[in-house]
GULUM-279650 format. One record per residue: residue number from 1; residue in one letter; x, y, z of N, C-alpha, C, CB in turn. Coordinates in nm, 3 decimals, decimal comma, always signed. Glycine has a CB too. Layout:
<rs>
<r num="NUM" residuo="a" n_c1="X" n_c2="Y" n_c3="Z" ca_c1="X" ca_c2="Y" ca_c3="Z" c_c1="X" c_c2="Y" c_c3="Z" cb_c1="X" cb_c2="Y" cb_c3="Z"/>
...
</rs>
This chain:
<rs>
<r num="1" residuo="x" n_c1="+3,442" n_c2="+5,754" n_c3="+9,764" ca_c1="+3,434" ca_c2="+5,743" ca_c3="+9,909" c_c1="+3,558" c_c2="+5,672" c_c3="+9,963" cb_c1="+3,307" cb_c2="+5,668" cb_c3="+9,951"/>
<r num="2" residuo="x" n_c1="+3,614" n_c2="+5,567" n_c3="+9,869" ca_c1="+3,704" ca_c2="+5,490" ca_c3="+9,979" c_c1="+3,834" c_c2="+5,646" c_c3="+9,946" cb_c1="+3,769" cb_c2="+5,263" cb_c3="+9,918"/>
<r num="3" residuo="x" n_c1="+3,844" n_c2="+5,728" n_c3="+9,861" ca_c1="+3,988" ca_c2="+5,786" ca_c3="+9,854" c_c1="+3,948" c_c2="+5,871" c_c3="+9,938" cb_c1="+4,060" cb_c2="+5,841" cb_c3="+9,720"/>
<r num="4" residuo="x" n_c1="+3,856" n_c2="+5,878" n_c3="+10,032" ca_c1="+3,818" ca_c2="+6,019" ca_c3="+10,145" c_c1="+3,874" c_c2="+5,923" c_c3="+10,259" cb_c1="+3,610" cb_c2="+6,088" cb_c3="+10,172"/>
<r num="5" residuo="x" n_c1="+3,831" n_c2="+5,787" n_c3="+10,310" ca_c1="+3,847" ca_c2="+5,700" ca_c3="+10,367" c_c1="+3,975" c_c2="+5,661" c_c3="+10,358" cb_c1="+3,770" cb_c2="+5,628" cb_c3="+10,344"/>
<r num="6" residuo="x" n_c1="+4,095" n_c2="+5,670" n_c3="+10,311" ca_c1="+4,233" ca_c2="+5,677" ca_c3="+10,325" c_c1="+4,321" c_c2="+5,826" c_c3="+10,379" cb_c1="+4,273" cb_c2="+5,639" cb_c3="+10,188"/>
<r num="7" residuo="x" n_c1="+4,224" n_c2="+5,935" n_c3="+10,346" ca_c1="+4,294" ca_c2="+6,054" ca_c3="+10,413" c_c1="+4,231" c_c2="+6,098" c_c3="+10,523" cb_c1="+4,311" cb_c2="+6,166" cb_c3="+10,331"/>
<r num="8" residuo="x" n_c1="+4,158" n_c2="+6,056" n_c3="+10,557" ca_c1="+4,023" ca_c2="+6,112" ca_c3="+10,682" c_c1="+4,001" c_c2="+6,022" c_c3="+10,794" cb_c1="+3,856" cb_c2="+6,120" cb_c3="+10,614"/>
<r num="9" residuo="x" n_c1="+4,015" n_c2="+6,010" n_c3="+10,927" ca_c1="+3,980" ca_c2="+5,912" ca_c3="+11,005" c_c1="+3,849" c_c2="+5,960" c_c3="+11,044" cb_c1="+4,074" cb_c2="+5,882" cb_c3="+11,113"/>
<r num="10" residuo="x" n_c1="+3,789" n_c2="+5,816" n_c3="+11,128" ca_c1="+3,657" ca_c2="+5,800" ca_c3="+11,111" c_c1="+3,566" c_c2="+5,947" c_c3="+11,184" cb_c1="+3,622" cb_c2="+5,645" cb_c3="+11,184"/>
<r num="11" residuo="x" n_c1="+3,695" n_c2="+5,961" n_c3="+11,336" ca_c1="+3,658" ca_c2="+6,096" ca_c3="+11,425" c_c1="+3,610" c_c2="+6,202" c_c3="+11,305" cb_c1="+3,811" cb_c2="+6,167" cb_c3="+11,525"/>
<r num="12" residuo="x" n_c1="+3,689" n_c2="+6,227" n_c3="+11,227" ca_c1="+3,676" ca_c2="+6,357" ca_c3="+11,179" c_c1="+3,544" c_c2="+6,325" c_c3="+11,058" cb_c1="+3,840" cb_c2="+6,420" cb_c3="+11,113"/>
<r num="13" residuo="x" n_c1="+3,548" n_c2="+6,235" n_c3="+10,987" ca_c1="+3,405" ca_c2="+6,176" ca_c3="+10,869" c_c1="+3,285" c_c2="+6,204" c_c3="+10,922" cb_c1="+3,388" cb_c2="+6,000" cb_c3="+10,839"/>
<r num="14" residuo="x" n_c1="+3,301" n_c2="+6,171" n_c3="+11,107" ca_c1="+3,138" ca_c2="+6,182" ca_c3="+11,167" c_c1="+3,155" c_c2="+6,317" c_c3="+11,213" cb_c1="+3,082" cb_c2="+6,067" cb_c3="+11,306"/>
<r num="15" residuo="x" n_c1="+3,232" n_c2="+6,388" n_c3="+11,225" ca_c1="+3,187" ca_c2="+6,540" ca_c3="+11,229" c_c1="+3,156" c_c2="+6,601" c_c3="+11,146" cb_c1="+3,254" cb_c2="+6,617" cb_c3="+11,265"/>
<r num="16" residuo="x" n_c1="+3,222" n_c2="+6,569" n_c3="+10,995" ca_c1="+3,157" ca_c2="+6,616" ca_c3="+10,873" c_c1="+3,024" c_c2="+6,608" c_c3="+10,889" cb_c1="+3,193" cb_c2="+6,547" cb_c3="+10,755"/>
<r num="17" residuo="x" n_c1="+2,926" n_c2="+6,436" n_c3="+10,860" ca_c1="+2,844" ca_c2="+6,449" ca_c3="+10,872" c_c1="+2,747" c_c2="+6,538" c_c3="+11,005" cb_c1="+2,846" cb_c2="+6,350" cb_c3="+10,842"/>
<r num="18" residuo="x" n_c1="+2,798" n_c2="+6,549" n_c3="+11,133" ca_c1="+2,723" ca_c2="+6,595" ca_c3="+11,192" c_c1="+2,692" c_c2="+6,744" c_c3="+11,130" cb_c1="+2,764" cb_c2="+6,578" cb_c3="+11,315"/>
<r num="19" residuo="x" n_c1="+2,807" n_c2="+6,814" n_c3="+11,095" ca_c1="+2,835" ca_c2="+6,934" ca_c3="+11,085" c_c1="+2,723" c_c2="+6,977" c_c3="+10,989" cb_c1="+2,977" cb_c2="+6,957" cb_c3="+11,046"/>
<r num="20" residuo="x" n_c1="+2,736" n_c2="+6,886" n_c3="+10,851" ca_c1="+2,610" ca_c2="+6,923" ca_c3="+10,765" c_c1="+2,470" c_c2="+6,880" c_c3="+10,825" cb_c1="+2,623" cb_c2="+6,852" cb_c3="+10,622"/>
<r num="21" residuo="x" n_c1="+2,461" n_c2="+6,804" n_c3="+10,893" ca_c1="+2,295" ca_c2="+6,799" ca_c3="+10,944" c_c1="+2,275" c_c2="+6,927" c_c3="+11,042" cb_c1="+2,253" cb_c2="+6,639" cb_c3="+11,045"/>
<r num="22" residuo="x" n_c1="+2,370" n_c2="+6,950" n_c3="+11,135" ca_c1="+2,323" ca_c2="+7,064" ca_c3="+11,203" c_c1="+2,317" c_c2="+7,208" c_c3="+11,113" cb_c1="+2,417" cb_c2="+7,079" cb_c3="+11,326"/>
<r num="23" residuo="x" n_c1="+2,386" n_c2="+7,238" n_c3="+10,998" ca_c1="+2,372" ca_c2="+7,332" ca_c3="+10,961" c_c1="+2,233" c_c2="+7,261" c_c3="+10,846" cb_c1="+2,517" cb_c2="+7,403" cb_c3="+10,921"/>
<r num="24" residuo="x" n_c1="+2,158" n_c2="+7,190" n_c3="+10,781" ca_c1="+2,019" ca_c2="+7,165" ca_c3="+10,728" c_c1="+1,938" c_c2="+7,137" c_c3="+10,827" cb_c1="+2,006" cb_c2="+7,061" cb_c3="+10,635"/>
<r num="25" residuo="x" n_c1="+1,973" n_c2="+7,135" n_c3="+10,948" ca_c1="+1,841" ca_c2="+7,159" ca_c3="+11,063" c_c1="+1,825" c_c2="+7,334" c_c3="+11,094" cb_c1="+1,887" cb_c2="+7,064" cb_c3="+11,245"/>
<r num="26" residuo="x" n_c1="+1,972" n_c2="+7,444" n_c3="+11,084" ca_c1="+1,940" ca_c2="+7,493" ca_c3="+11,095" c_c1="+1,892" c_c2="+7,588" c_c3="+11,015" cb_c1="+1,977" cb_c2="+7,487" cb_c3="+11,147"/>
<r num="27" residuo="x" n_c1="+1,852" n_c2="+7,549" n_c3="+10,848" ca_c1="+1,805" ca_c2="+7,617" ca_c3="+10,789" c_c1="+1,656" c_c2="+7,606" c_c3="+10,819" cb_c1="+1,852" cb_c2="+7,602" cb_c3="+10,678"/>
<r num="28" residuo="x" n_c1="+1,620" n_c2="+7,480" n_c3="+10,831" ca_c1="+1,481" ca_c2="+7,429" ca_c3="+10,864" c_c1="+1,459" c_c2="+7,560" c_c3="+10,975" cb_c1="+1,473" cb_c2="+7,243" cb_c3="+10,936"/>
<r num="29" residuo="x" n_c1="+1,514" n_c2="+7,558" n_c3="+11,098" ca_c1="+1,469" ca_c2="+7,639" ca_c3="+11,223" c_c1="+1,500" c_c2="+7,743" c_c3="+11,207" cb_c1="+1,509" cb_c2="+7,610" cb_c3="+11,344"/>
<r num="30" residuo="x" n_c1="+1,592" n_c2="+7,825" n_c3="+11,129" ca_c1="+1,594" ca_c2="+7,982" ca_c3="+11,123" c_c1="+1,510" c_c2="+8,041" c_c3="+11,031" cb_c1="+1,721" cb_c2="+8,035" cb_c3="+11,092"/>
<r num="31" residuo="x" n_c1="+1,521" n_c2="+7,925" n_c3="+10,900" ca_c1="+1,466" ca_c2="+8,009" ca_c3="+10,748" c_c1="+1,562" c_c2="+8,092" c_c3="+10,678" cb_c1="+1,342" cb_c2="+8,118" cb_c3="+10,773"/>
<r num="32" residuo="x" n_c1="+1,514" n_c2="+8,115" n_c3="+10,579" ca_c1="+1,619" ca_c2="+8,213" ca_c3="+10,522" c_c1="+1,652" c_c2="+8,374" c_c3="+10,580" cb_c1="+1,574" cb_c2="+8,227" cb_c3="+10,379"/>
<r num="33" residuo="x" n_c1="+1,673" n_c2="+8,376" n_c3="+10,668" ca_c1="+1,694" ca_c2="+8,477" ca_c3="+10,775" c_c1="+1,863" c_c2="+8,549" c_c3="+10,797" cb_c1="+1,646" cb_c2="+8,393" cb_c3="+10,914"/>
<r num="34" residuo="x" n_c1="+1,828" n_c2="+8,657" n_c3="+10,830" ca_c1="+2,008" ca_c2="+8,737" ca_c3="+10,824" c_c1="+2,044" c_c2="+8,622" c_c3="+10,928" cb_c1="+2,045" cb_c2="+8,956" cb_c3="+10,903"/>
<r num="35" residuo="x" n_c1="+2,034" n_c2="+8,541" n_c3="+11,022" ca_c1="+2,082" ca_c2="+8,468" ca_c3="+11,180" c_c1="+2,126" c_c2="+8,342" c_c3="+11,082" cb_c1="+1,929" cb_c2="+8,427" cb_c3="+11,340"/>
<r num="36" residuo="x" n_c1="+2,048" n_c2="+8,331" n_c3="+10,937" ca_c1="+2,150" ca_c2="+8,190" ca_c3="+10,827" c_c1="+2,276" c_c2="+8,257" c_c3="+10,814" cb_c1="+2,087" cb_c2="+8,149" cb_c3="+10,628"/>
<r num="37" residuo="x" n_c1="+2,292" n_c2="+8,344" n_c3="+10,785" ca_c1="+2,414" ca_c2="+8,423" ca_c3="+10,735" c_c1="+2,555" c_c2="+8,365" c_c3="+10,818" cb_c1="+2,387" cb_c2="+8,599" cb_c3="+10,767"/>
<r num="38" residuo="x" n_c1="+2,499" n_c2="+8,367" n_c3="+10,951" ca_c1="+2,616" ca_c2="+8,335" ca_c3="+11,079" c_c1="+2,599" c_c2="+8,170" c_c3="+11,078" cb_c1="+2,567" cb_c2="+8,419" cb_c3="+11,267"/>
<r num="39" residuo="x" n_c1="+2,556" n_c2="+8,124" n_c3="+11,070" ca_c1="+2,530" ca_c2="+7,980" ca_c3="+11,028" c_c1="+2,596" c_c2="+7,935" c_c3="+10,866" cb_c1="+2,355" cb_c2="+7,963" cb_c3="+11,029"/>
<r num="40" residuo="x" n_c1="+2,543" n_c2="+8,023" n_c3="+10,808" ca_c1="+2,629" ca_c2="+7,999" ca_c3="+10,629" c_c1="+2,818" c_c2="+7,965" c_c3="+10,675" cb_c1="+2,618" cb_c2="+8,225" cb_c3="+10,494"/>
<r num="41" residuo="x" n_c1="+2,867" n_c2="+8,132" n_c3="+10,781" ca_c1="+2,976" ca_c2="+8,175" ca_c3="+10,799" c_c1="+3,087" c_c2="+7,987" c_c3="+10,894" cb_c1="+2,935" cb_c2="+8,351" cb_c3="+10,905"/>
<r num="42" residuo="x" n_c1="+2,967" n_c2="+7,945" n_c3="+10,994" ca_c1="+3,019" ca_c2="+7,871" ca_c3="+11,069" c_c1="+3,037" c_c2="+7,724" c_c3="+10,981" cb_c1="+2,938" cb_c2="+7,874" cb_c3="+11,196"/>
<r num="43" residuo="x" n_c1="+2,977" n_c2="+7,705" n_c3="+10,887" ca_c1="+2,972" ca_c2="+7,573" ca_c3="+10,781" c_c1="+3,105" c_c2="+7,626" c_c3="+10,687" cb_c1="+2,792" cb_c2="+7,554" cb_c3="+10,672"/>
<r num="44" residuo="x" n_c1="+3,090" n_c2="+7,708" n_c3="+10,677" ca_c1="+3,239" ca_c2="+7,756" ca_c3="+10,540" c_c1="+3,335" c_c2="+7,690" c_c3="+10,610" cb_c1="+3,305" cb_c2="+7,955" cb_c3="+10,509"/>
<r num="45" residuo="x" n_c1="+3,368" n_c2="+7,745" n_c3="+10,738" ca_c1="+3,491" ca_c2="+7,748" ca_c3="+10,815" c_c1="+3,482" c_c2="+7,624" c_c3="+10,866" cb_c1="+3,509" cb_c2="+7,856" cb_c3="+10,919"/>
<r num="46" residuo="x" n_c1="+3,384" n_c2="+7,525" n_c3="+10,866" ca_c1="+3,381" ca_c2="+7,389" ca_c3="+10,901" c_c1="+3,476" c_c2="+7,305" c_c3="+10,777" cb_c1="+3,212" cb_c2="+7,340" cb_c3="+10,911"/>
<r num="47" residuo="x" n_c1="+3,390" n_c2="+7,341" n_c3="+10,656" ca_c1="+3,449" ca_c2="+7,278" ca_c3="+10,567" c_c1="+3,570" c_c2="+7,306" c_c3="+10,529" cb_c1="+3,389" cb_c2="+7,279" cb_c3="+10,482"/>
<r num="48" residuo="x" n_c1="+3,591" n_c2="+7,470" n_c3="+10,534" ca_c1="+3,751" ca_c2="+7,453" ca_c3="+10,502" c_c1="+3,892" c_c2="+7,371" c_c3="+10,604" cb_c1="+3,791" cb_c2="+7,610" cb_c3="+10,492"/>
<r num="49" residuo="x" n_c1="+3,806" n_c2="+7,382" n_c3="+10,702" ca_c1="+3,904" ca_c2="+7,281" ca_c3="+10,777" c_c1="+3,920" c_c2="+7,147" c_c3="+10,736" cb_c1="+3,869" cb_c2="+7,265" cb_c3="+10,910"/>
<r num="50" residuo="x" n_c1="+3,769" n_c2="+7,081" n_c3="+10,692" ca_c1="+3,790" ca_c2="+6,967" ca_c3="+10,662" c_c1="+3,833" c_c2="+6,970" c_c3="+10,523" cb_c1="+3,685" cb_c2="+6,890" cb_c3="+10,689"/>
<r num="51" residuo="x" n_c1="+3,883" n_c2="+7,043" n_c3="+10,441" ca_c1="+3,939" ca_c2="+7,025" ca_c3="+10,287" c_c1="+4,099" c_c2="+6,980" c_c3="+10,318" cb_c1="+3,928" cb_c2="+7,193" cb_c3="+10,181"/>
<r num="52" residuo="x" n_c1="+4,112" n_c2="+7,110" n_c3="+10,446" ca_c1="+4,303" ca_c2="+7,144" ca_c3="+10,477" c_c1="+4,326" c_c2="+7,013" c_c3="+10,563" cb_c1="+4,358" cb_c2="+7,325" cb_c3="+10,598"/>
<r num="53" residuo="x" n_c1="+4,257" n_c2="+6,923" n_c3="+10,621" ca_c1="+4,233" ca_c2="+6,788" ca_c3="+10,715" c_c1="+4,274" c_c2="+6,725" c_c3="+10,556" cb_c1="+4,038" cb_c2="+6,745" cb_c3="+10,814"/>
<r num="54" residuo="x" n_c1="+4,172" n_c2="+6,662" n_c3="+10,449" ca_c1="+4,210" ca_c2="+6,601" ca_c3="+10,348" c_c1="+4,345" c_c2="+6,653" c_c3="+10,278" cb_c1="+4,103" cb_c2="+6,603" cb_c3="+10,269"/>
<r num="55" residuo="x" n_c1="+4,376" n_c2="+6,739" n_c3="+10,256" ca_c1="+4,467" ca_c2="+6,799" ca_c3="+10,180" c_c1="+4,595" c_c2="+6,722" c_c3="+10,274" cb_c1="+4,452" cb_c2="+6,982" cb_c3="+10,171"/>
<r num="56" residuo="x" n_c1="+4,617" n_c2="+6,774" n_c3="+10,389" ca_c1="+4,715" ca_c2="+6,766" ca_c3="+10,460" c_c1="+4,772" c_c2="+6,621" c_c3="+10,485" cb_c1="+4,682" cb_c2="+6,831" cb_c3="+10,567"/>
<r num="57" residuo="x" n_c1="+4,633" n_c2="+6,533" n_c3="+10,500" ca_c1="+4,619" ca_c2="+6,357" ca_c3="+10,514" c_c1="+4,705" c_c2="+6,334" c_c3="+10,326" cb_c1="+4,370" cb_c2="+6,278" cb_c3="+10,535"/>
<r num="58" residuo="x" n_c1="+4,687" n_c2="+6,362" n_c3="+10,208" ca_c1="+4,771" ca_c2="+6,319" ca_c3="+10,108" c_c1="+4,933" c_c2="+6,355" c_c3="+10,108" cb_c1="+4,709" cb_c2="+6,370" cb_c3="+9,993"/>
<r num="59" residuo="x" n_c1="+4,930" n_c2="+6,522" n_c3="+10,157" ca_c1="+5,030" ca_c2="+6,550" ca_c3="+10,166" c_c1="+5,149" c_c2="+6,436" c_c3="+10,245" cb_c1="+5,004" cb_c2="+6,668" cb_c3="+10,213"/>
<r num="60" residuo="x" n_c1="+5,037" n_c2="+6,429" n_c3="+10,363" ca_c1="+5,152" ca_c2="+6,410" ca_c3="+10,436" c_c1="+5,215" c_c2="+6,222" c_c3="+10,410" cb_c1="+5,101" cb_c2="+6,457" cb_c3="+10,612"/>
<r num="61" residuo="x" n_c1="+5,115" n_c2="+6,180" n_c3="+10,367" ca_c1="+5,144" ca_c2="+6,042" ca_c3="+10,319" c_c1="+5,216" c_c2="+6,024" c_c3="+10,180" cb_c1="+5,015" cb_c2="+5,971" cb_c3="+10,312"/>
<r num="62" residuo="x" n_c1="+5,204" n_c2="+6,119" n_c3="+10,102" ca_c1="+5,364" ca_c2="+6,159" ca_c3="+9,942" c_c1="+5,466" c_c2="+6,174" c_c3="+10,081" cb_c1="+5,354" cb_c2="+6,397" cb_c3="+9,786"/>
<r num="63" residuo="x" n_c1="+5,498" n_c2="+6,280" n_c3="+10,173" ca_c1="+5,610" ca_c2="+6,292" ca_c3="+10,164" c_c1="+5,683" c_c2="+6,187" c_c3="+10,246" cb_c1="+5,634" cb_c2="+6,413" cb_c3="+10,189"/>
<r num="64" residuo="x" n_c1="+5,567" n_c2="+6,098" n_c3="+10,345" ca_c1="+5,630" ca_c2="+5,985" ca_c3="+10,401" c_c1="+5,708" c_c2="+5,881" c_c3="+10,307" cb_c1="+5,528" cb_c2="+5,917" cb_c3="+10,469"/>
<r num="65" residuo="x" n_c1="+5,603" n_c2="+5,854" n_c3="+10,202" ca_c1="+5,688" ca_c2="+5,784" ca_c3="+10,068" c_c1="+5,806" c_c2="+5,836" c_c3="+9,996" cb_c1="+5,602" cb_c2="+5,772" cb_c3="+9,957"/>
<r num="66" residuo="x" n_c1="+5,809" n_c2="+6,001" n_c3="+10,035" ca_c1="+5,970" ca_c2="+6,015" ca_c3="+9,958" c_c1="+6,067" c_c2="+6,028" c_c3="+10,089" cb_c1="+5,992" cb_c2="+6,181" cb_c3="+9,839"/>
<r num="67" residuo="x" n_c1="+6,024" n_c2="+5,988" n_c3="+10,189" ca_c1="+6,109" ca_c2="+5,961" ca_c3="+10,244" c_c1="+6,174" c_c2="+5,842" c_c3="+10,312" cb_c1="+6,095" cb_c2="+6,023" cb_c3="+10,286"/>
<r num="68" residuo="x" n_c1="+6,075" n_c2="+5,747" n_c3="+10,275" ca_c1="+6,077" ca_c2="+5,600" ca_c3="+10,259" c_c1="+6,163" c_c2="+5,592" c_c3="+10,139" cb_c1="+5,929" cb_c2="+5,527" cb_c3="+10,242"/>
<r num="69" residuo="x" n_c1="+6,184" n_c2="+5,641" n_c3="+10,055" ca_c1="+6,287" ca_c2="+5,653" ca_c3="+9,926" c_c1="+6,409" c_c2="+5,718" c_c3="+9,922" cb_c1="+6,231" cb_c2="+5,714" cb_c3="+9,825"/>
<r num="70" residuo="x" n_c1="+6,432" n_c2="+5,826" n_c3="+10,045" ca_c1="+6,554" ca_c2="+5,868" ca_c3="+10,053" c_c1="+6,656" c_c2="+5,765" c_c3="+10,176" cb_c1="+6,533" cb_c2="+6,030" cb_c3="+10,089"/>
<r num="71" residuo="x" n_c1="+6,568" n_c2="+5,722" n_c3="+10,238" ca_c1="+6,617" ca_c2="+5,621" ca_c3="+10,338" c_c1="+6,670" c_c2="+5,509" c_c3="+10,258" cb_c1="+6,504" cb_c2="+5,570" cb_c3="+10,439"/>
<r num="72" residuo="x" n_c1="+6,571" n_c2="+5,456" n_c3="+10,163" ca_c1="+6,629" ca_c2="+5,320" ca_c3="+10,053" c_c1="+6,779" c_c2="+5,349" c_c3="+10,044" cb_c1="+6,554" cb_c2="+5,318" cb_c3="+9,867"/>
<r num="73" residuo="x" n_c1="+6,770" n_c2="+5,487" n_c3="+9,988" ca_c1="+6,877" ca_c2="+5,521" ca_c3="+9,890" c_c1="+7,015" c_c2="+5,531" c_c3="+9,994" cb_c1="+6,836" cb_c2="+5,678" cb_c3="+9,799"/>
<r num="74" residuo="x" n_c1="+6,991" n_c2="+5,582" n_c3="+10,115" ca_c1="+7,114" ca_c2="+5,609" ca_c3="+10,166" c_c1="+7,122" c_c2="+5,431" c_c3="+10,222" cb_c1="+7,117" cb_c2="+5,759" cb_c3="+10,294"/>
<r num="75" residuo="x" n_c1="+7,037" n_c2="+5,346" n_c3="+10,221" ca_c1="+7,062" ca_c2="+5,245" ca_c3="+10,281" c_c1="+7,182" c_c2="+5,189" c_c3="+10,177" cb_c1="+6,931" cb_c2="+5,161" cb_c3="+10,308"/>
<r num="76" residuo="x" n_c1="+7,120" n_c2="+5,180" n_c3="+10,036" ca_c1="+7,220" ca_c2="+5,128" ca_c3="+9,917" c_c1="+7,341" c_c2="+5,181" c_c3="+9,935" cb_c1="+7,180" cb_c2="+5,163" cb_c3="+9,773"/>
<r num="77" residuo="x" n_c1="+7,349" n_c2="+5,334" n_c3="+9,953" ca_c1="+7,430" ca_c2="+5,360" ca_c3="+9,978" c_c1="+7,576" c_c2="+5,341" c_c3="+10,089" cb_c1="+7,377" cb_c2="+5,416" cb_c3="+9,965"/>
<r num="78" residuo="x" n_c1="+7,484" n_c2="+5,318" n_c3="+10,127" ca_c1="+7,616" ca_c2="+5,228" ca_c3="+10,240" c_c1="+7,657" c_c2="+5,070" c_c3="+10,273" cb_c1="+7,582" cb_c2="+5,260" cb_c3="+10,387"/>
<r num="79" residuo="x" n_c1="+7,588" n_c2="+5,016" n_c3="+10,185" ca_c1="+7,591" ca_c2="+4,889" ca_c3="+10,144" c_c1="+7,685" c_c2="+4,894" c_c3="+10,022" cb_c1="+7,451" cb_c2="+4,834" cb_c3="+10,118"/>
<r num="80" residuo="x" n_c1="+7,723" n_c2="+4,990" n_c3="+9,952" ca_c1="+7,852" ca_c2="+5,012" ca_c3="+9,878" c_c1="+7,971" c_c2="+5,020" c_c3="+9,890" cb_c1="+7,856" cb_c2="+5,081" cb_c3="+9,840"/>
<r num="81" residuo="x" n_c1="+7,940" n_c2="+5,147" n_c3="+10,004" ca_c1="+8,064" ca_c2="+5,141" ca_c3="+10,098" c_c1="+8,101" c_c2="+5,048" c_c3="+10,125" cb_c1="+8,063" cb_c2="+5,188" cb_c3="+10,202"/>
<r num="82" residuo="x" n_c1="+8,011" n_c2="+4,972" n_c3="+10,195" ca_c1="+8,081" ca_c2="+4,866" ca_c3="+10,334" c_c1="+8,159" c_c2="+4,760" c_c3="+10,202" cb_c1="+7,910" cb_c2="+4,747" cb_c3="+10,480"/>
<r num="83" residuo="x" n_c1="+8,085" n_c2="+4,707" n_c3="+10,087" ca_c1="+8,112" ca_c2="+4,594" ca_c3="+10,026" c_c1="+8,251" c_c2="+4,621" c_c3="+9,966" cb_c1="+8,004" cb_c2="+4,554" cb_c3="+9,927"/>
</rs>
């Protein structure tokens, strides 16, 4: 939980959860019925957003760190020069 809690802010955690209670309320109220099917369809596409939300939250925090590392480097780098 806490490594979901470093790529996920809280907005998006409580839509997860809402997202899965409304789709297990609406199995409760449809049943296993063709009208789950469009309900199955709207939870997929929930979650894949929230995978590409996590995915994107690691991504994008590696490449801040390599670029926190190319900055070091040109900093040394000109601290060569100058000396």
């Amino acid at each position: 939980m806490n490594q979901l809690t470093k790529h996920i802010d809280n907005g998006s955690f409580w839509v997860m959860v809402i997202t899965v209670v409304l789709f297990v309320a609406a199995i409760f109220e449809k049943g296993f019925t063709h009208d789950l099917l469009l309900e199955a369809g709207v939870f997929l596409v929930s979650a894949k957003l929230m995978v590409m939300s996590y995915k994107n939250g690691i991504v994008s925090k590696h490449i801040s760190a390599q670029l926190n590392d190319i900055q070091d480097g040109i900093k040394r780098i000109e601290q060569r020069r100058d000396s």
